[in-house]
N, C-alpha and C positions, 0 to 999 in steps of 0.2 A: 504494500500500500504506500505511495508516495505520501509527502507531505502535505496532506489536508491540513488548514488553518481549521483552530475551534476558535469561535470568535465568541465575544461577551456576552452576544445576544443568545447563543445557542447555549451557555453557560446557565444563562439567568434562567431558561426555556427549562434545561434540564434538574437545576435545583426546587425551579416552582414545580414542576411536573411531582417529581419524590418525593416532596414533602407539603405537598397540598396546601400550596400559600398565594396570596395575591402577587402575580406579577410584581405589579410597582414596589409592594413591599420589597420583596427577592432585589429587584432592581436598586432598590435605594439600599438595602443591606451592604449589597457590593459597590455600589456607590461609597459609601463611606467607608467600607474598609479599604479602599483603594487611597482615601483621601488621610487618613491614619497612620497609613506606609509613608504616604507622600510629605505631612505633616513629621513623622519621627525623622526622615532623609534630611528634613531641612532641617529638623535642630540637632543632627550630626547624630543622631541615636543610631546604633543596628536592631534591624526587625529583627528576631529572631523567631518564625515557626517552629516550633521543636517537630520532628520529623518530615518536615517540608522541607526548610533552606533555611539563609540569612541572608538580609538585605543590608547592605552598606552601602557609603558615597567614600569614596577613594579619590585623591589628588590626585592629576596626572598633570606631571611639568610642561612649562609650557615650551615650546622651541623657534626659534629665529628662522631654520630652515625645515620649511616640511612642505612636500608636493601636491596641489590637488590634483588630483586621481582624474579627473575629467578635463583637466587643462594642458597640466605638468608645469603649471605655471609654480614657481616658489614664493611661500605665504609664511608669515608668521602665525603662532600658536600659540594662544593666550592661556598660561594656567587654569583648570580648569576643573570638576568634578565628575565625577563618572558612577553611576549606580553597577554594583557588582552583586551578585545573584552566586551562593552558593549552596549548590544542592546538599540536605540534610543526609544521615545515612541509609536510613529507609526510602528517601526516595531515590539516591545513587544505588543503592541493590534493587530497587525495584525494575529502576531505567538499563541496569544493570545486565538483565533476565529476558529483557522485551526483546531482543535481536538473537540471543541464542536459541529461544523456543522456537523463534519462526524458522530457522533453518532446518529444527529436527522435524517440521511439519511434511 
């Protein structure tokens, strides 16, 4: 199976479905836990889901010379913040597992 996108709306579709809840509720639920991450990123907190991941904001230096990719023009790079996503261990052995079952199929 290629790369299918699961996008928000199919997110929100399948949690309202399971647990027999109003849409907009479901929608606003994920609505603001998204805005919670986004809130803690900005005051330099790490999310941490215990057995999902952890969310941080990481410096990246900035540099005098670096190439846009679409030009090859040289541009400078302004220090900067970067969100970094690391998966927890149950979801690394989960993600782990996913690629070797399909070969034994």
């Amino acid at each position: 199976m290629a790369n299918q996108k699961l996008t928000k709306a199919e997110i929100i579709d399948n949690i309202q479905q399971r647990l027999e809840m109003n849409r907009a509720d479901v929608h606003t639920l994920i609505d603001e836990f998204f805005e919670e991450v986004k809130k803690g990123l900005e005051q330099d907190r790490v999310i941490e889901l215990r057995g999902f991941g952890t969310f941080e904001v990481r410096t990246r230096k900035g540099r005098e010379k670096a190439r846009n990719p679409k030009t090859g023009e040289l541009v400078a790079v302004d220090t900067h913040g970067v969100a970094i996503f690391r998966p927890g261990k149950e979801l690394k052995d989960f993600v782990w597992n996913l690629r070797s079952s399909e070969k034994k199929d």
